[in-house]
Structure formats: C-alpha cells, structure tokens
N, C-alpha and C positions, 0 to 999 in steps of 0.2 A: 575542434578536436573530433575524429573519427569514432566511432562507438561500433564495436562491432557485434551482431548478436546471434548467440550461436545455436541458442534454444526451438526448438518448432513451436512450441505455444507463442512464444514472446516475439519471436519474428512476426511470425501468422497477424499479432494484435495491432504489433508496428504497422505491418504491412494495409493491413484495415483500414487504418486510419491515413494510408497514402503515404507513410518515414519511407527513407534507403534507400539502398538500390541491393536489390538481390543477387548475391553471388554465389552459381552453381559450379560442381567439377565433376561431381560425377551425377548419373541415370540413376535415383529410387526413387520409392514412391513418394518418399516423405517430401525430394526436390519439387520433383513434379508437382505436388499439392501444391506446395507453396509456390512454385511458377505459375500454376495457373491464377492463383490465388492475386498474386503479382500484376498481371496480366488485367483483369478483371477491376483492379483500384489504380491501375495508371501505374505502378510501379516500373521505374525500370528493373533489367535481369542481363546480368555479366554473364556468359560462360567463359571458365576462367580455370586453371590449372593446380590439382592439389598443393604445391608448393606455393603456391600464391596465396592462398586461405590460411594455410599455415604458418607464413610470413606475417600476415598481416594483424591475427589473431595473438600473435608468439606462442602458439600451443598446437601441436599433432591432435589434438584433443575435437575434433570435430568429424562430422558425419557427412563432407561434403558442399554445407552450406553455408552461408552465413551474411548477414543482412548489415548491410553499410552504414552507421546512419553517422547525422552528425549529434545526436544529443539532444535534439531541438524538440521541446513537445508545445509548442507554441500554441496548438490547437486546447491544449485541456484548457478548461474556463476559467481553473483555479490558480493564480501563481504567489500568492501573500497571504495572508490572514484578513488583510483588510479587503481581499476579492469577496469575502464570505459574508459582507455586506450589513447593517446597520435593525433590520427588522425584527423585533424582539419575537411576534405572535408567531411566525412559523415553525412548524416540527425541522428541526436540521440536526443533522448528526455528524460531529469530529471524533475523530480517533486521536490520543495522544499517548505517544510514545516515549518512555523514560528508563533510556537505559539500554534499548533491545537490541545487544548487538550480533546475534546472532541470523543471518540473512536470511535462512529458511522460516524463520518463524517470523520474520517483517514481511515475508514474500507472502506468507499464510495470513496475515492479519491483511494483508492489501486483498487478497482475494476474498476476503470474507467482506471486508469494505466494499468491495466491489458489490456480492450479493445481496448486502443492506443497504445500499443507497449511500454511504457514506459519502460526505463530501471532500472530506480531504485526510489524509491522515500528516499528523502532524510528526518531527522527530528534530533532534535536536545536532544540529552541523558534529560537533564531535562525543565519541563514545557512541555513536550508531551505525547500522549495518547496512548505511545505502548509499555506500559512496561506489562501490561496484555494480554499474547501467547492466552488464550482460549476467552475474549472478541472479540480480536482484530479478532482473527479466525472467531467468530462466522459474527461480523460487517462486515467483505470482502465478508464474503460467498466462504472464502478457500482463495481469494486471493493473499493473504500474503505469500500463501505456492510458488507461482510463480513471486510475483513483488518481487526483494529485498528491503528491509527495513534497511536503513541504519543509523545509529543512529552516530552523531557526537558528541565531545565535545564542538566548536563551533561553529556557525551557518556561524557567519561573514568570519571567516576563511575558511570551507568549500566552499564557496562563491569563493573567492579567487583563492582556488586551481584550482575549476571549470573554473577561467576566464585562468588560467595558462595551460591548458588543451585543450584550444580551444573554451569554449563556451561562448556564449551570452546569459547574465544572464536580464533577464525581471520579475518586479516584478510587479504582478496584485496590479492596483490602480483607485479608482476614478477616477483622474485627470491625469492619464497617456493616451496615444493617441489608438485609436482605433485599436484593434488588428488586424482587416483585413489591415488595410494599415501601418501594421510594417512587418518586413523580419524576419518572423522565421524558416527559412530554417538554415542546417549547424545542429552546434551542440548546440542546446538551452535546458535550463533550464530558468521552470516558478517557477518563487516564489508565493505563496498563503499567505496571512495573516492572523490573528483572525478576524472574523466577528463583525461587530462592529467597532474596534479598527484599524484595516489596519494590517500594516508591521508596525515591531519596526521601528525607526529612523534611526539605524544603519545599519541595512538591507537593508533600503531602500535608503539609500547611496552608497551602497558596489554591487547597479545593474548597469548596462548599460542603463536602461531605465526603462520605465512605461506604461503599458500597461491596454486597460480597454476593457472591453465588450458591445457594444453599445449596451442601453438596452433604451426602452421607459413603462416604467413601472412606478407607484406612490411610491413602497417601496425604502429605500436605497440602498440595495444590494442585491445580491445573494447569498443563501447557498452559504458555501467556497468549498465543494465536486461539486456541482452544475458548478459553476462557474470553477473547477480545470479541470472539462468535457470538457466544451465547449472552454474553451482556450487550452485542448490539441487536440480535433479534429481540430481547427486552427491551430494549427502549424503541424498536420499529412496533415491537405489539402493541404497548400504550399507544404511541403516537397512531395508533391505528393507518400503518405507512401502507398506499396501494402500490404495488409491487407492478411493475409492468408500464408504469403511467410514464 
C-alpha cells in the first residue's frame, strides 16, 4: 500500500533514511531542499503534474510535493517488544501510551522520544492516534521515521511482558510520588494517560508504581506530550544518559 507524505520535516527524515520516491510539480525552495536532499541519499525524484499529487494524495491540500513510500520502515531496529531484548542491568527507556488519541500530541511525545534516547514508544492497535502514516509524520516532524512505534494488541498484556523482561513499569499519576525521588535507573518504561481522565484502571494496576511531576501551578495537569518530556529527561538524568553517544 502506497503512503503518501506531504509534510517537509517527515519527508526530509523518510528521505534520510533512503524511503520513496519524491514527487515534485512545481519550483520552491522547500522542493528543491528536498531534491537535493533526495539526490544526495539515493532517492529517486518524479517531476510530475499538480493534478497528479492531488489525485494521488485525494487532497488539493499540498504544496507541491509529496514523497511516495510504501510503509516500509524495515530499517528501524525495533519491530516487537521482544526486539527490546532480555538484559535487566542496562539504563533503557519505553514510552507507553494509553489512550492518546489525539495525533498532535503522539507526534509531540515521538519527538521528545526522539530527544531522550527512547527506544520505542509503545501504543495500543485500537483507541490510538497512529493509524494515519502522513499525519502522524507531519505531527513528529519525521520522528516516527526514527523512534519505533509499536502498536499492540493489548495494553495490559504488553505491560506484563515489559515487567518479564526486566523493567520497571511507572505510571504518570496525580497522586503517585514525586518523580525526583523514585529510582528510574535500569530498564524503565513511563506509562502516559488521557488528559483529563488519567490511566485506565487496569493499567494502572498492572504498574509497579505512580509517579507525578511536582508542579505548583492553578490548572490540573499538564499536556500529556509535555508531561511524557519532562518525565523522560528524569529518568535520562538518573540514568546519567550521554547524549550524543
């Protein structure tokens, strides 16, 4: 099945990594970037006719360009839970997602993954916001093309294997203890909830604990991206994570 992607960050990252084939119809600079861009990673580059992009996209909704692919991210390392491997003593960081079906803010939590080192972010095949390749693209700004996105059947379960695997499962809550003085060194996955609403019940069962963000502020919470940030640079600061390596 063709994936078509209409965004300049999310093409740009496809393209990085050698996805697509690039199709231009008209002269800006944004095309050109990404032709050359193209160019330089082996990509091939269609010139090709505005009603063509349009047809194939089903949307007038673009700027010209738009990157072919088939879906394939064969290259990321990550494609199961069981790719995440059996070592208890290492620092490793999951993101787990419960609920989030809003695609701007799963697109915001993959890019924050992104800048933590996270290794996979996890989400559950229905009631989530990544069944859309070219949103979801655009909402990262490419990210997605580097964090894996792993989609379960269920949540609870996943949960489990995680705890079978060596790690320690912390789910972000109100009334869980403050994140600076919990141990998330080792191999920890953060559970996120729906805003508003928390974690399911079951979910929030199926953790080792509960974890909160000390905040002194008048609203209840924090964006859940917002929030999925700053509890994962906590647990990269314990884990005393080098950045760059």
């Amino acid at each position: 099945m063709k994936v078509y992607l209409t965004g300049a960050n999310g093409a740009a990252e496809a393209i990085k990594r050698g996805r697509g084939t690039l199709l231009i119809s008209r002269k800006t600079g944004k095309a050109a970037a990404l032709g050359e861009l193209a160019e330089k990673h082996g990509v091939p580059l269609r010139r090709v006719g505005e009603d063509d992009i349009t047809r194939l996209i089903h949307s007038g909704d673009h700027r010209g360009y738009a990157l072919e692919t088939d879906g394939d991210k064969s290259e990321v390392r990550i494609r199961s839970l069981e790719d995440l491997g059996p070592e208890p003593g290492i620092n490793v960081l999951v993101v787990v997602l419960d609920g989030i079906t809003d695609p701007r803010n799963l697109g915001a939590v993959l890019r924050a993954a992104d800048q933590f080192g996270a290794v996979a972010v996890v989400v559950p095949k229905r009631r989530s916001a990544g069944s859309d390749a070219d949103t979801l693209s655009r909402s990262s700004a490419g990210a997605v093309e580097w964090v894996p996105l792993l989609e379960v059947s269920n949540l609870s379960r996943a949960l489990a294997e995680l705890k079978d695997m060596g790690f320690w499962i912390w789910g972000a809550d109100m009334a869980g203890e403050n994140a600076p003085n919990v141990n998330l060194t080792g191999r920890t996955a953060l559970v996120m909830g729906r805003e508003g609403d928390g974690l399911h019940r079951l979910i929030k069962e199926n953790c080792d604990g509960l974890i909160r963000i000390p905040t002194d502020g008048r609203l209840d919470s924090l964006n859940v991206a917002t929030a999925a940030g700053i509890l994962m640079y906590e647990a990269r600061r314990q884990q005393k994570f080098i950045y760059g390596s």
